[in-house]
C-alpha positions as CSV (number, residue, x, y, z in Angstrom):
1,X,8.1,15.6,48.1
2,X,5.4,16.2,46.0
3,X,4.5,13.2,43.8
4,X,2.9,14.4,40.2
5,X,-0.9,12.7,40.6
6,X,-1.6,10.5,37.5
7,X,-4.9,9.6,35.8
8,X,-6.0,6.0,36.7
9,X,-4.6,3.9,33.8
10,X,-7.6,1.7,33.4
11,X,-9.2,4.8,32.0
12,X,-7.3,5.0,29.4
13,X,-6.9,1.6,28.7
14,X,-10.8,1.0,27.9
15,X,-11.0,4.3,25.6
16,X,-8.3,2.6,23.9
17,X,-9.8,-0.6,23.8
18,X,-13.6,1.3,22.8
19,X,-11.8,3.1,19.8
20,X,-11.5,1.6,16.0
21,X,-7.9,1.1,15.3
22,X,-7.0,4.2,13.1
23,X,-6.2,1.7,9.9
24,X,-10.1,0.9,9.8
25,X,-10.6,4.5,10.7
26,X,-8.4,5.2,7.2
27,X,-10.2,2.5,5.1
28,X,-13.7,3.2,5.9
29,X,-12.9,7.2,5.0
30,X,-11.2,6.4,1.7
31,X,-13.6,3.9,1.0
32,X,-16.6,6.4,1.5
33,X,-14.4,9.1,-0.4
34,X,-14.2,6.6,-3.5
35,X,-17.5,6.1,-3.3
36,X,-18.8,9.8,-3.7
37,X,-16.1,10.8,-6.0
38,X,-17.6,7.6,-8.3
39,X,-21.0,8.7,-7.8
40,X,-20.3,12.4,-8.9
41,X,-18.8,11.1,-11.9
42,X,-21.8,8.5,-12.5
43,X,-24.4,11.4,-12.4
44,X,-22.1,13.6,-14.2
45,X,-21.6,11.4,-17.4
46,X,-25.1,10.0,-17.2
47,X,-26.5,6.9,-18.7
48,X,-23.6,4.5,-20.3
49,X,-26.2,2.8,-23.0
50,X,-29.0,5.1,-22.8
51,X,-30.9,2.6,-25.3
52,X,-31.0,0.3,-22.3
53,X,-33.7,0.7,-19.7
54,X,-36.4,-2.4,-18.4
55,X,-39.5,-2.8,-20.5
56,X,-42.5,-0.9,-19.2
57,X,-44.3,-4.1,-19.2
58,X,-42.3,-5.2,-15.6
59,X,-43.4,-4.7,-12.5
60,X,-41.2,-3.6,-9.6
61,X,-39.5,-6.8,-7.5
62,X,-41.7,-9.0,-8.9
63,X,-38.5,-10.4,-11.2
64,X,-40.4,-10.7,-14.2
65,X,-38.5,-10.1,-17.1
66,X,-41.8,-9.6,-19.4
67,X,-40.6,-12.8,-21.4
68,X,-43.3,-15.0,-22.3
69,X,-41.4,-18.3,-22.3
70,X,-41.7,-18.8,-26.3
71,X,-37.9,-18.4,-26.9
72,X,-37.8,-15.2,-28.9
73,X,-36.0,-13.6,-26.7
74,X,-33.6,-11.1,-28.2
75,X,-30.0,-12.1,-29.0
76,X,-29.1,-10.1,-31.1
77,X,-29.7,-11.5,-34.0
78,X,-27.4,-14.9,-33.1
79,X,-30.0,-17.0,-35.2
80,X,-28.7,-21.3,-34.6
81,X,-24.9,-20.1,-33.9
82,X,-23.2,-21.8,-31.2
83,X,-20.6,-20.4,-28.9
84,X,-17.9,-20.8,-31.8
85,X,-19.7,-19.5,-34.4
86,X,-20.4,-23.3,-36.6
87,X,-24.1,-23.5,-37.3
88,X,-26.3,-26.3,-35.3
C-alpha cells in the first residue's frame, strides 16, 4: 500500500508560530481604517477655531510660548475671579 506523503509538521508549526494571530491582524486594520477615515474628515471640515493659531513671535521646539513672564497673559477677560466666581 501506498501511504499519502505528508509535509513535515514542524513546517507548519513555525509559520504558525511566525504569523500575528488574526485578532491583532483585525485591530491594527480597523485601527489604521479609523484613522484615515478621521483624517479625511479632519482635512475635509478644516480648522475647528480658525481664530486659533501660535503667535508668530515662537520659534519651532523651542517651547516658548512668547509670554514675557509679566502676568498679562490672556484669560479671557477673568479679571481677580476665582474658580467659583467670588472676587479675591
Amino acid at each position: 500500500m501506498d501511504e499519502p506523503r505528508q509535509s513535515s509538521p514542524a513546517t507548519g508549526a513555525v509559520l504558525r508560530r511566525l504569523a500575528p494571530p488574526p485578532a491583532l491582524c483585525g485591530f491594527l486594520l480597523l485601527l489604521t481604517l479609523m484613522f484615515g477615515i478621521s483624517y479625511a474628515v479632519g482635512s475635509g471640515v478644516g480648522p475647528v477655531a480658525p481664530g486659533m493659531h501660535g503667535t508668530s513671535g515662537t520659534a519651532t521646539g523651542t517651547g516658548d510660548t512668547g509670554d514675557s513672564g509679566t502676568g498679562d497673559s490672556d484669560t479671557g477677560d477673568m479679571g481677580d475671579m476665582d474658580m467659583h466666581g467670588g472676587a479675591n
